[in-house]
C-alpha positions as CSV (number, residue, x, y, z in Angstrom):
1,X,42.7,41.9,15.8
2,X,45.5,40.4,18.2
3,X,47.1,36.9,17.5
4,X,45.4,35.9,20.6
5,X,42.0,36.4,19.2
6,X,42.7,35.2,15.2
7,X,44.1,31.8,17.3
8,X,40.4,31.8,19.1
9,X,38.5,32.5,15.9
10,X,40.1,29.7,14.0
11,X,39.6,27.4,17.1
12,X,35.6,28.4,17.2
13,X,35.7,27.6,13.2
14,X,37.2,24.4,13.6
15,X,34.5,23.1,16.0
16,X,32.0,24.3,14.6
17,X,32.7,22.2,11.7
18,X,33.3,19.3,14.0
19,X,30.0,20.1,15.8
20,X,28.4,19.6,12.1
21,X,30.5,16.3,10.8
22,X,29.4,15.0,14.1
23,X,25.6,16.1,13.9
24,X,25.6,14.3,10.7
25,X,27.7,11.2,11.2
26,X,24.9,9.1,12.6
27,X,22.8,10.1,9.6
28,X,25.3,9.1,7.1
29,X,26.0,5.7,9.5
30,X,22.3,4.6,9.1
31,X,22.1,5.1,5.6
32,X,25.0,3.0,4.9
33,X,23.6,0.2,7.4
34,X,20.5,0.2,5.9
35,X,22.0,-0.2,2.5
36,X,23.9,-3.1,3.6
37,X,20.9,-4.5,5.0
38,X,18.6,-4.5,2.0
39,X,21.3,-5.4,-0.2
40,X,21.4,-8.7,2.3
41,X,17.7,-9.0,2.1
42,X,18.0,-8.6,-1.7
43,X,13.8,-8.0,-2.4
44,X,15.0,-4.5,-3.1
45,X,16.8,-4.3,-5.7
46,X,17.2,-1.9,-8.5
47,X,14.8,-1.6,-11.0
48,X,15.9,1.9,-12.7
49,X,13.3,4.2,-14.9
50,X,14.5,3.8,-18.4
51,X,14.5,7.1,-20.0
52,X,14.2,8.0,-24.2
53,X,17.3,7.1,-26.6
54,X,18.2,4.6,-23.8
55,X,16.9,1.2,-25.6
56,X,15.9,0.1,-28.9
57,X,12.9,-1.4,-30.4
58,X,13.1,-5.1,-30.5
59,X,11.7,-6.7,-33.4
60,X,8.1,-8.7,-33.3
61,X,6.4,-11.1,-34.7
62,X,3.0,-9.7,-33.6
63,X,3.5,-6.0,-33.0
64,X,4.8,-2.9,-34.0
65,X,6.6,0.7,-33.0
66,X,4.1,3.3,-33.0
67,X,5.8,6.8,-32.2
68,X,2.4,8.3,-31.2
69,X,1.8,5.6,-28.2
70,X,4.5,3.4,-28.1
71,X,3.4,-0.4,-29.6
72,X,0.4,-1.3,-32.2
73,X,-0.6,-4.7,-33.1
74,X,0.5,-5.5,-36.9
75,X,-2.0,-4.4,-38.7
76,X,-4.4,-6.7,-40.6
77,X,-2.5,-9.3,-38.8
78,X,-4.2,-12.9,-37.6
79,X,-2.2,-15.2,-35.3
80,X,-2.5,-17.7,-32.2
81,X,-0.8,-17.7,-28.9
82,X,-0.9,-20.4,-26.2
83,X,-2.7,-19.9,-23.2
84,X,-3.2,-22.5,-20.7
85,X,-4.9,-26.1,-22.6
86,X,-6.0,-23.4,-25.2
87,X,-4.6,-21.6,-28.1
88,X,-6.2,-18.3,-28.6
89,X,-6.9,-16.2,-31.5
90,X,-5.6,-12.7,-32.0
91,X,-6.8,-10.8,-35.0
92,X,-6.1,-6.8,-35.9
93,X,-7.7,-4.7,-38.3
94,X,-6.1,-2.0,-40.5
95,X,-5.4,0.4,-37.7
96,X,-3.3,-2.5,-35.7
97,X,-6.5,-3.2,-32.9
98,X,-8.2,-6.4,-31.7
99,X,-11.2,-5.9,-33.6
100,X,-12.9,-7.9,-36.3
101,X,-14.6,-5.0,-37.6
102,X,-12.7,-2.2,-39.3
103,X,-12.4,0.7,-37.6
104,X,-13.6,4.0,-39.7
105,X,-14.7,7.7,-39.0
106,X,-18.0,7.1,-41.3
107,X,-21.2,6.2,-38.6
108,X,-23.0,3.5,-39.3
109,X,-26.0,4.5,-37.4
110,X,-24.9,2.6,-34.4
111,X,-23.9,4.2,-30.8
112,X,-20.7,3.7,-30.5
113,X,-18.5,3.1,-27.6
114,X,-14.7,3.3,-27.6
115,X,-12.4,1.6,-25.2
116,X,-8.4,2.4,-24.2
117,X,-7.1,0.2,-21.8
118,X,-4.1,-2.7,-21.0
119,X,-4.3,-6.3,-21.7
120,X,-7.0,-6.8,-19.4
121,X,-9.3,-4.6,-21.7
122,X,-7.2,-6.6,-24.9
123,X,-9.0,-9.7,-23.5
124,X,-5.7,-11.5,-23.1
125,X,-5.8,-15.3,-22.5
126,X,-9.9,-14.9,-24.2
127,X,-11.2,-15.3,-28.1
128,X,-12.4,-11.8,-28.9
129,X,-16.2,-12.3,-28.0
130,X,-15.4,-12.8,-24.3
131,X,-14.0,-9.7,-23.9
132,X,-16.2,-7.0,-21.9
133,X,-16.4,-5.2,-25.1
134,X,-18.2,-7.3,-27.2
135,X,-20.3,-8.4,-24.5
136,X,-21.9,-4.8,-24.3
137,X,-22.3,-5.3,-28.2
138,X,-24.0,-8.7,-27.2
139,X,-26.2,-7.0,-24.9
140,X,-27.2,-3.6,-25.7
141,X,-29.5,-2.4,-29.1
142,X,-27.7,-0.2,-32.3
143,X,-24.5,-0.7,-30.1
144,X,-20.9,-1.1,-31.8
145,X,-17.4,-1.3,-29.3
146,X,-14.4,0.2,-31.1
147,X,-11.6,-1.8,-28.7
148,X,-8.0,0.5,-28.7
149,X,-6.8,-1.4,-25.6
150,X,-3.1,-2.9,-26.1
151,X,-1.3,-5.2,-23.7
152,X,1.4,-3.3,-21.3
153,X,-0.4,0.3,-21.9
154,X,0.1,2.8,-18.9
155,X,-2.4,5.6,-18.2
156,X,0.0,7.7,-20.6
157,X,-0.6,5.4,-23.2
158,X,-4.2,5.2,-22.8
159,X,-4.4,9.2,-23.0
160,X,-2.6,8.9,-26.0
161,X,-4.5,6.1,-27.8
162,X,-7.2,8.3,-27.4
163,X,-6.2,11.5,-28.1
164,X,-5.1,10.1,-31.7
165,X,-7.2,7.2,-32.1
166,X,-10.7,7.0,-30.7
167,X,-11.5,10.6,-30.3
168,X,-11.2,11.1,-33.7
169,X,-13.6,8.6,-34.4
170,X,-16.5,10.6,-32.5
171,X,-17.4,7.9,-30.1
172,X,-20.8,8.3,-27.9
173,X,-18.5,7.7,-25.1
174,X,-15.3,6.2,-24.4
175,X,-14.3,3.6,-21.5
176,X,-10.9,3.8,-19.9
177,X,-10.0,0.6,-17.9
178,X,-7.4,0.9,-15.3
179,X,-5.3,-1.3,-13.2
180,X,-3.0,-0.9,-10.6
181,X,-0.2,-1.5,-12.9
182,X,-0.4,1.2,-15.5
183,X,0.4,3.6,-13.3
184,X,3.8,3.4,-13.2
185,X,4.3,2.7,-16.6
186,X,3.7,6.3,-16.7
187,X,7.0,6.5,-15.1
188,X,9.3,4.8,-17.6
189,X,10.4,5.0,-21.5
190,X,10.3,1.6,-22.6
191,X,8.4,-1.2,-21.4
192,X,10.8,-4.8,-21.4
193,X,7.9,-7.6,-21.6
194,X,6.9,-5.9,-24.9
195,X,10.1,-4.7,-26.3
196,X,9.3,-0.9,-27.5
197,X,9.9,2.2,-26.6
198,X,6.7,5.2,-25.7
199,X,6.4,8.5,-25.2
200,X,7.7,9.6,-21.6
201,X,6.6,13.1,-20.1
202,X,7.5,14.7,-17.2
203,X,5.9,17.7,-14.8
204,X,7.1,21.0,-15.8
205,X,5.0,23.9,-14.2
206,X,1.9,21.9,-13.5
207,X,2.0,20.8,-17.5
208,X,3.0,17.8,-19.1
209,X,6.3,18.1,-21.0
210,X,7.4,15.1,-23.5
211,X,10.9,14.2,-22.5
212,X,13.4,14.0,-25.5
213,X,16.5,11.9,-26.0
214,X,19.0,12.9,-23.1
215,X,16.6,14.1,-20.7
216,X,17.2,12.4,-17.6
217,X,17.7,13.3,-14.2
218,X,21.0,14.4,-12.2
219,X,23.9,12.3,-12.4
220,X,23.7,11.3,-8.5
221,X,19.9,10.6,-9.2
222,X,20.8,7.8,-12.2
223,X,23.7,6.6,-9.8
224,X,21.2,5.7,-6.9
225,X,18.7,4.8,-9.4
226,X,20.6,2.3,-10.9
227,X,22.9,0.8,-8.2
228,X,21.2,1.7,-4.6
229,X,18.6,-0.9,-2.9
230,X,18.1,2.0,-0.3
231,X,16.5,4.1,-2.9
232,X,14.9,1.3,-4.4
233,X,13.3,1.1,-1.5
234,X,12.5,4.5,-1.0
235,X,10.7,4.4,-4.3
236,X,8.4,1.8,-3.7
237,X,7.5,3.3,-0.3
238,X,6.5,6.4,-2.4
239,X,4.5,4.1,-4.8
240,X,2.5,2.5,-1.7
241,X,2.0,5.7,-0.1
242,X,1.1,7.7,-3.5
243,X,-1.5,4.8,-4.2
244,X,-3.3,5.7,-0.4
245,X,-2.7,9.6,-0.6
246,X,-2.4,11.6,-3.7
247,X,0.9,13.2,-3.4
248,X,4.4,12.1,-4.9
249,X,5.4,11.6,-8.2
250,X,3.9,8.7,-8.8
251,X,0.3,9.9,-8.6
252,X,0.7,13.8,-9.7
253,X,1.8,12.4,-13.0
254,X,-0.4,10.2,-13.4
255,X,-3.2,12.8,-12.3
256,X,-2.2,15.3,-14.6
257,X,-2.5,12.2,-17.2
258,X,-6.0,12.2,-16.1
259,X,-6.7,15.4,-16.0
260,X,-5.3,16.0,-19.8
261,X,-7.2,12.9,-20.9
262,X,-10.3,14.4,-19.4
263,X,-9.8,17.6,-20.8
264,X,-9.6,16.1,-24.7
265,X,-12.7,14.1,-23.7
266,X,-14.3,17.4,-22.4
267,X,-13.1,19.3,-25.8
268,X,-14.1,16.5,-28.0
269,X,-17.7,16.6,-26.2
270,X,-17.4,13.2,-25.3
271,X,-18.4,12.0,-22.5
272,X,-15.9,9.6,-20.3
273,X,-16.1,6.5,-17.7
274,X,-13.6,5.0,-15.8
275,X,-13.0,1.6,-14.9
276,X,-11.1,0.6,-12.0
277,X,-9.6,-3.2,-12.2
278,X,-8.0,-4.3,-8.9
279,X,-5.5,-6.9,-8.3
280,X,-6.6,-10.6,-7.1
281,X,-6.2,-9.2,-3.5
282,X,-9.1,-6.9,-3.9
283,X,-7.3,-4.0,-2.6
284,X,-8.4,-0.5,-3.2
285,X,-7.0,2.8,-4.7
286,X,-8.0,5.3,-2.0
287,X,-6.1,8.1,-4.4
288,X,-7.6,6.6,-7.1
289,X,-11.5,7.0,-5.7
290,X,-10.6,10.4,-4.3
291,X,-9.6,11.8,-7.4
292,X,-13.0,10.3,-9.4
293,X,-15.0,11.8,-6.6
294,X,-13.5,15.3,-6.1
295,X,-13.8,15.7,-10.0
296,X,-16.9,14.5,-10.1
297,X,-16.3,11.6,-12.9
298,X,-18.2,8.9,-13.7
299,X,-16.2,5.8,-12.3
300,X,-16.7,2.4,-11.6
301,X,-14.7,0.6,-8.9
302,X,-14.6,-3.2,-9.0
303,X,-12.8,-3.2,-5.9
304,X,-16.0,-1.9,-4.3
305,X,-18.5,-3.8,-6.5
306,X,-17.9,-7.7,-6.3
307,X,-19.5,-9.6,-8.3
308,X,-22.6,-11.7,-6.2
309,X,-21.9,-15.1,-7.0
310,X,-18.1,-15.3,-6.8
311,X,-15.0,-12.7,-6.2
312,X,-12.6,-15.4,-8.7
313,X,-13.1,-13.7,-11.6
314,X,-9.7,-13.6,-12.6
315,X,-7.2,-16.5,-14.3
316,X,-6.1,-18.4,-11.2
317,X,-2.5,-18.7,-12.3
318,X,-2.1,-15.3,-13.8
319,X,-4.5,-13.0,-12.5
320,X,-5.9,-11.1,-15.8
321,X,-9.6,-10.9,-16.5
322,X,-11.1,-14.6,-17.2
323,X,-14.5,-14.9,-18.8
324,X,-16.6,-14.1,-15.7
325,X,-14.5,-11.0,-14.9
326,X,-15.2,-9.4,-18.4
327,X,-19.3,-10.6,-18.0
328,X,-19.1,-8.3,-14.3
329,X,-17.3,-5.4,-15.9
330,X,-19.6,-5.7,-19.0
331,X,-22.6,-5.9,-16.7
332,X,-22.0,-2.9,-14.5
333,X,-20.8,-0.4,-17.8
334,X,-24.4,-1.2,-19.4
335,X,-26.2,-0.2,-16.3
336,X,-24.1,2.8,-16.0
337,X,-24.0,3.7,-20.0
338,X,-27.7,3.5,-20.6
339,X,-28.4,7.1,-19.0
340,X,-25.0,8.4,-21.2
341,X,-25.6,6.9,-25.0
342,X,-28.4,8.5,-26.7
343,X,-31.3,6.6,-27.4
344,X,-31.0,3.9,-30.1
345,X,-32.3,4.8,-33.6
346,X,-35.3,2.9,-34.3
């Protein structure tokens, strides 16, 4: 090869990179303006996932670490908590649940219902025989409601609670309350309003894998995680679109979750109904509803069944469950249970 044609070679080389600095230039530009501007707007800001070994349990008055699903109540434990004008009363049994029964494997002759859920289900801000659980008690013969909901639970903890709590009860059936917040608690390794650590798992294959201490993502990924507003952004976008169609992290988790927890139910011979809880705006979970009806579930959706009288059945200043909310929900699962329990003993 001549001098002539080494000297053109290097020249094509040379603009061929320019060609590609320059192809990507206005890329790199708009990503940098648009981090600027959301750092000016400042509603985006980072809210990083929180991955195992990276906090420690705080210490409570109320509650406890439980290394099989994160946080129990203390166990034979009675307090009061503000809430509003009133001060409400919080009792466990001996298992660390909102009961005032305790909870054992021997039947009592009874039908029994479980129920996993989040604070909603705990009957937070209500005296015990408020909640939807022991309204079904209130209502329906031979009945008894083992409650294993805990305030903050995601849908991974609700799996959990069951796989190691209820199921080995042998419930008749067992009630899993959503809301639109557990689902990204599936997504993080310690929950801040409550102070403890949980079990975090991660897709690996199609299967849920437990993540250990030290298993986090890239180190660019935990960068931008921890100090980027652009993919803060990013990540809610995901959310709202994972919530309307089920792709993205966000709901394949949280669907294999479901699956897995609908599996144990299925291996346990226990039959299993879902409660959907929406926010005060009444907005739905199209994902949510498509994956109850292509698996066939049995699955009530509040968003789609408002009460009659009045849609305010939540606390006006903090949107959980108030008293009417839990008489609805209670109202719907009897009508829904009664061809599922078997027929009360006589």
């Amino acid at each position: 090869m001549s001098h002539g044609d080494v000297a053109q070679t290097g020249r094509k080389t040379r603009w061929r990179r320019w060609r590609w600095i320059l192809s990507v230039a206005p890329i790199g530009v708009f990503l940098v303006a648009a981090e600027i501007g959301l750092r000016i707007d400042g509603r985006y800001r980072p809210e990083p996932r929180i991955y195992p070994g990276e906090r420690t349990n705080k210490t409570s008055s109320n509650f406890i670490p439980d290394e099989l699903v994160g946080w129990r109540m203390k166990p034979s434990h009675d307090f009061r908590m503000p809430w509003g004008r009133n001060e409400i009363r919080y009792r466990s049994n001996a298992l660390g649940f909102r009961s005032v029964r305790e909870f054992v494997k021997e039947r009592t002759g009874k039908r029994r219902i479980a129920v996993v859920g989040d604070s909603h289900s705990f009957a937070l801000g209500l005296e015990y025989d408020k909640s939807f659980g022991a309204r079904l008690e209130q209502s329906m013969k031979d009945v008894e409601v083992l409650n294993f909901a805990l305030p903050g639970s995601g849908v991974d903890q609700m799996w959990l609670t069951a796989r190691h709590y209820a199921l080995p009860l042998k419930p008749d059936v067992l009630i899993v309350a959503l809301y639109g917040s557990d689902f990204p608690r599936t997504q993080t390794a310690y929950r801040l309003s409550e102070g403890f650590n949980k079990p975090l798992y991660k897709l690996v294959g199609g299967r849920l894998v437990q993540r250990e201490a030290g298993d986090t993502p890239s180190t660019l990924e935990m960068f931008l995680e921890r100090h980027s507003y652009l993919w803060a952004a990013v990540r809610l976008a995901v959310r709202w679109f994972g919530i309307r169609h089920p792709i993205g992290e966000f709901w394949t988790l949280n669907q294999a979750v479901l699956d897995q927890l609908r599996e144990d139910c299925r291996e346990a011979k226990v039959p299993v109904v879902f409660v959907f809880i929406p926010f005060r705006s009444w907005k739905p979970f199209p994902a949510l509803e498509d994956y109850m009806r292509r698996t066939r579930a049995k699955f009530i959706d509040l968003s789609r069944t408002p009460p009659t009288k009045s849609k305010d059945i939540y606390f006006f200043l903090d949107g959980h469950l108030a008293a009417p909310g839990h008489y609805h929900v209670a109202e719907l699962l009897r009508e829904h249970l009664r061809p599922i329990l078997p027929p009360p003993s006589k």
